[in-house]
N, C-alpha and C positions, 0 to 999 in steps of 0.2 A: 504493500500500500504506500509505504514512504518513498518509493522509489516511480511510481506512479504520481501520485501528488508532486513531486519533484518536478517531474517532467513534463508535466500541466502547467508549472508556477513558471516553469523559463519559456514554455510556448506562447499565453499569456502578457508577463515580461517583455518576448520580443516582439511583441504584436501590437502593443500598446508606446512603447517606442521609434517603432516606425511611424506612427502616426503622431507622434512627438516630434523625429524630425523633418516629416514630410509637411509637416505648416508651413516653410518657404516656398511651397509648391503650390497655395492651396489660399493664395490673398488675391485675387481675380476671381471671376465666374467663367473664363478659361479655361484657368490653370485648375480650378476646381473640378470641374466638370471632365477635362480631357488633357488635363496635364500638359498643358500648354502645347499640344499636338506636338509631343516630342518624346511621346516614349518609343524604347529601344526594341527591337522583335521579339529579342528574347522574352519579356517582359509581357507584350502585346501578347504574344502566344502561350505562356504560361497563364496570362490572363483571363484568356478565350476559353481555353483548356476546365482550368478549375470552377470557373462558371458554369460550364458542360456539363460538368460531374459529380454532382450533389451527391449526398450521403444517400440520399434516395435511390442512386444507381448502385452504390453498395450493399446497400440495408434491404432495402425493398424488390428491385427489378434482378437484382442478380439471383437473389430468390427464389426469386417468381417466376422467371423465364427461365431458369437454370433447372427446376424442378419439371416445367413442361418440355423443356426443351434438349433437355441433358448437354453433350458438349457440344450438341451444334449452337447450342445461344452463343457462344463465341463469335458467331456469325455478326450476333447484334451489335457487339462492341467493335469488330473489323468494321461493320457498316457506319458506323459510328466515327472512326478514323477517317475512312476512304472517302465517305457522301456528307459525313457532318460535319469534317474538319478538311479535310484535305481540297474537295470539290468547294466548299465553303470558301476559303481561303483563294482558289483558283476562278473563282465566277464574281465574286461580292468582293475579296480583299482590294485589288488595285482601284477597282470602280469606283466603289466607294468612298477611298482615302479620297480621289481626285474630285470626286464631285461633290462631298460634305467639307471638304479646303477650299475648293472655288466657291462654292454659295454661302461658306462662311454657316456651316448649319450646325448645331449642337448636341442635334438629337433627332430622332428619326421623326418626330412628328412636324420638326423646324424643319428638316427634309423637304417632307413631303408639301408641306406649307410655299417653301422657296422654289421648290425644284417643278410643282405644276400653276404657279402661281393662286393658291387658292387657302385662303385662311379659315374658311368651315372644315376644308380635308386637315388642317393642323390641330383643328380644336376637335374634332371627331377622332382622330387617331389620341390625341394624351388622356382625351376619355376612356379611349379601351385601353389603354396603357394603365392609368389610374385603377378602370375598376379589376383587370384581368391579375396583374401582377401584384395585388394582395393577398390571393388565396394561394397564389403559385410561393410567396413567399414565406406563409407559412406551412405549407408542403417541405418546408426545404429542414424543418425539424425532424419531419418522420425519420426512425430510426434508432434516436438518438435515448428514448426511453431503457427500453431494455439494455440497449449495452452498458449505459451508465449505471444502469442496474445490478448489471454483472461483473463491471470493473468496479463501482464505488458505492454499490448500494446505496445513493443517491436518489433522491425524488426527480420523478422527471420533469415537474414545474422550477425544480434549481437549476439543473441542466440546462431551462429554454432561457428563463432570465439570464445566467450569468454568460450564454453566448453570445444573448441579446444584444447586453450591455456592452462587449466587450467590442463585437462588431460594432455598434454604434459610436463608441471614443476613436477608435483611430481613423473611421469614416470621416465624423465629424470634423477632427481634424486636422485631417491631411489630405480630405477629396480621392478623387481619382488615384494620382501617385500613390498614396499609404495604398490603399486597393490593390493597385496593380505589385507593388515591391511586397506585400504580403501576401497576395498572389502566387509570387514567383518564391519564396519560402513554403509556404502552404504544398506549392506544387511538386518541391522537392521532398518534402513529408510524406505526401501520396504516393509517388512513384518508390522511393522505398518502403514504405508501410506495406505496400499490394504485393512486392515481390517477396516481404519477407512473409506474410500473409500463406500466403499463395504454397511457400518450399513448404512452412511447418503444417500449415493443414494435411497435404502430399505424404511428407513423412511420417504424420502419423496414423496414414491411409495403409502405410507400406511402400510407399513410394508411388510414383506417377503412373506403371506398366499395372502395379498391383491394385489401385484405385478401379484404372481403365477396366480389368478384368472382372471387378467385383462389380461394376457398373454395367458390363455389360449379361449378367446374369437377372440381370432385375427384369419385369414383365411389365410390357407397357400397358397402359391404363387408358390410356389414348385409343378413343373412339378408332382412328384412321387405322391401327397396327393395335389393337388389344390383344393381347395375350403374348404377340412377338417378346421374343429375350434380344437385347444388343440394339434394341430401338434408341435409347438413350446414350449409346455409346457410338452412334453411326456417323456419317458424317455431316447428314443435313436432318437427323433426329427423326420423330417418329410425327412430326406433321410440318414440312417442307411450307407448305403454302402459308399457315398460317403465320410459319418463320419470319418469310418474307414479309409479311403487314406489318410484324411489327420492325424489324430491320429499318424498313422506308418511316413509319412513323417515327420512330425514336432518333433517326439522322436530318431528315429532311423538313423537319419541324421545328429545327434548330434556326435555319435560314434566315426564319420572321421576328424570331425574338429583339425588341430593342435591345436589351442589354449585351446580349452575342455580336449582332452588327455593330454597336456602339465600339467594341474593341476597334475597330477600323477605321473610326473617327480618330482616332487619339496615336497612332502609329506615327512617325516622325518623317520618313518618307517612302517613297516607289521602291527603293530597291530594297528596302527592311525588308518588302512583304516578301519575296522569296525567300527570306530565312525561315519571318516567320512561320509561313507554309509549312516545311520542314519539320520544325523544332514542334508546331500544335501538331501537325500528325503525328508524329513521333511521339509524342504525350499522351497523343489519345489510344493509341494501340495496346498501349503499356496499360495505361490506367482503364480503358473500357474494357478491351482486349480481356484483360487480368480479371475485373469484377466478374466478366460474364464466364471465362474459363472458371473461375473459382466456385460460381455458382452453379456449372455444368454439373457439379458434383454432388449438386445438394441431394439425390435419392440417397447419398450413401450414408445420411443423418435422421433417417425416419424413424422419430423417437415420440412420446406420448407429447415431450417437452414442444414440438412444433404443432399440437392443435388443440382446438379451443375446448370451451365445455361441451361444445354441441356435437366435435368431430371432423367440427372443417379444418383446412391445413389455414394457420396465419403464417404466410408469407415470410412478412416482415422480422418474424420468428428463426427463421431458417440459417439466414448466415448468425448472427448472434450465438445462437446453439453451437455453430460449427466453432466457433472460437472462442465457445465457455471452458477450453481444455489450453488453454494458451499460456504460456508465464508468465511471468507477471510484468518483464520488460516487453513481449511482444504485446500486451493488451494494453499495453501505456502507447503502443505506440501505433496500436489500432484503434484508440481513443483517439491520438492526436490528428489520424491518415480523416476519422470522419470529422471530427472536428475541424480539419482543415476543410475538406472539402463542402461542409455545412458553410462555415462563415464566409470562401469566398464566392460561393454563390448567394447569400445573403447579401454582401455588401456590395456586390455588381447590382443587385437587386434594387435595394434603398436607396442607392444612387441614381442608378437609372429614374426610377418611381420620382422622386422628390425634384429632379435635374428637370424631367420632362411637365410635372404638375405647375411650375413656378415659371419656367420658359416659354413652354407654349400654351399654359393657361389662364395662370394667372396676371402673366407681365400683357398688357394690353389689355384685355379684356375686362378683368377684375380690378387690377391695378390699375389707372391708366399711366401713370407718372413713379419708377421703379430704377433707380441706382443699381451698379453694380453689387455696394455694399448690403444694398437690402436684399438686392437677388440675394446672395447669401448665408445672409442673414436666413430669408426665409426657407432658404436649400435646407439648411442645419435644422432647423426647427420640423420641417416636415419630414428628414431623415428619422428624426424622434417618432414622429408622429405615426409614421408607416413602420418602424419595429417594435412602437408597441399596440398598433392593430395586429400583426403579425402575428405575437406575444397570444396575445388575448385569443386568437384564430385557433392558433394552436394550442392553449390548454383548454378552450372547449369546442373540440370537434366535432363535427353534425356527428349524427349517431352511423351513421356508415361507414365514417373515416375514423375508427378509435384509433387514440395513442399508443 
């Protein structure tokens, strides 16, 4: 446990520091909003990246897919790299940098506003932007319950607050830059967290050949091949088509998001984005890649522990279990892999949200007469404003979505 705690207080610590020195970045609505359109690729695509990859794709989808879909869900996460980051990057990266630099746009609904001349299409886009990316943002906690439960026995009303808060301080104040350089830490967190992840679960399978063998003994369940053995061991699993729905939904749904596109505002110039290209597919392989590999495996955890009173499987239950056998520095440091990947899709979130609410809603319309300092001003104040709607989202869930 102390060694645990430890290594919460320095992730914490550096988290909270970067957003300490990132204030001299963060005295404009610029430099706030897009880091003075000078961050580095590496940066931009680490940033892209850990937005992508909320705890939910850990916690929930690897799951969930993994359990239907055995090792072909793999599939999800290569779809994920090649159609949601790599195609992303090579259709939307260059365009974008050049045409939200020339019309001087901040945000995708300032975009749209500039770029077809029409300011109902600006103030109807931050609308759905305002109401859509509240509930998405408190979606970005699922997960987060039971593991804290199994590393620190912990409430999980402590867990959402103290993430809350913590994302909220370095937001506040250091803008965009704190985001993106805790991003780019967070995302080195991940990428080792999942491979070390990944070896010890394996090994204590019997290793990777031994895993495969025992997995492909299992009977599938699946309407399409019921009864087949080696269905979840195959290469494209034991229902191909429906693979594919969600592959295209889970990549290419990525596209529209303001806060995803946003990263391409703020990239410093043309020839970054070939790195970046690079450096986010190569991130995304790793880290979807890995989630959806790892949860290929979940039949081999069917225990009373992953379902409910009633019999149904929960999900969200399944990886948790597989890594209630972990020691105690790898579950420190599979607290910090979802903790990273929670907060920095949070704080692309609340930035996005409040950037877009105060930009293209409120400054003319509401406000007519609005300073740079008061943009600001009121950016910060609504960042508060939308994590603790979030906050409150997520500790009380419709009843279909339990924590």
């Amino acid at each position: 446990m102390a060694v645990k705690i430890i290594m919460l207080l320095l992730f914490f610590g550096i988290m909270i520091l970067v957003g300490v020195r990132s204030r001299k970045h963060a005295t404009n609505v610029n430099d706030f909003v897009l880091g003075g359109r000078s961050v580095g690729p590496w940066l931009t695509a680490f940033a892209y990246g850990t937005s992508y990859f909320s705890a939910v794709v850990f916690i929930g989808y690897a799951g969930q897919f993994g359990w239907k879909y055995g090792l072909a869900s793999t599939w999800i996460g290569l779809g994920n790299a090649f159609l949601g980051s790599l195609l992303a990057w090579v259709v939307l990266g260059r365009r974008t940098r050049v045409m939200t630099n020339h019309l001087s746009a901040a945000t995708m609904p300032d975009y749209f506003g500039k770029r077809y001349l029409s300011k109902p299409l600006k103030i109807a886009a931050s609308a759905i932007a305002f109401v859509f990316l509240i509930p998405y943002t408190a979606s970005v906690y699922n997960g987060l319950s039971r593991l804290f439960g199994i590393a620190f026995d912990i409430p999980y009303s402590v867990c959402v607050i103290a993430m809350a808060v913590l994302t909220g301080i370095y937001v506040i104040l250091g803008g965009y830059m704190a985001t993106a350089i805790n991003d780019f830490i967070q995302g080195i967190i991940m990428l080792f967290g999942i491979c070390a992840v990944i070896v010890s679960v394996l090994n204590d399978q019997g290793g990777f050949l031994n895993a495969v063998i025992q997995l492909s003994t299992i009977e599938s369940d699946v309407p399409a091949t019921l009864g087949q053995q080696g269905a979840f061991a195959s290469f494209f699993g034991p229902d191909p088509a429906n693979l594919l729905g969600v592959v295209i939904l889970t990549s290419l749904g990525t596209w529209g998001l303001p806060q995803m596109v946003h990263k391409f505002y703020t990239i410093k110039d043309e020839r970054s984005i070939r790195t970046g290209t690079v450096v986010s597919t190569l991130f995304a392989v790793v880290i979807s890649g890995g989630c959806y590999f790892l949860g290929g495996f979940a039949r081999l955890f069917d225990d009373p522990a992953i379902y409910s009173a009633t019999g149904a499987i929960v999900y969200d239950s399944i990886i948790p279990f597989m890594l209630s056998k972990l020691s105690d520095i790898l579950m420190g440091i599979v607290v910090m892999l979802v903790l990273s990947a929670s907060m920095s899709t949070l704080s692309s979130l609340v930035l996005t949200s409040s950037s877009t609410l105060t930009l293209d809603f409120l400054k003319g319309n509401v406000i007519k007469k609005m300073d740079d300092k008061k943009q600001l001003l009121i950016m910060r104040i609504l960042i508060v404003f939308f994590i603790v709607i979030s906050v409150v989202l997520a500790l009380n869930p419709p009843p279909s979505l339990p924590n």
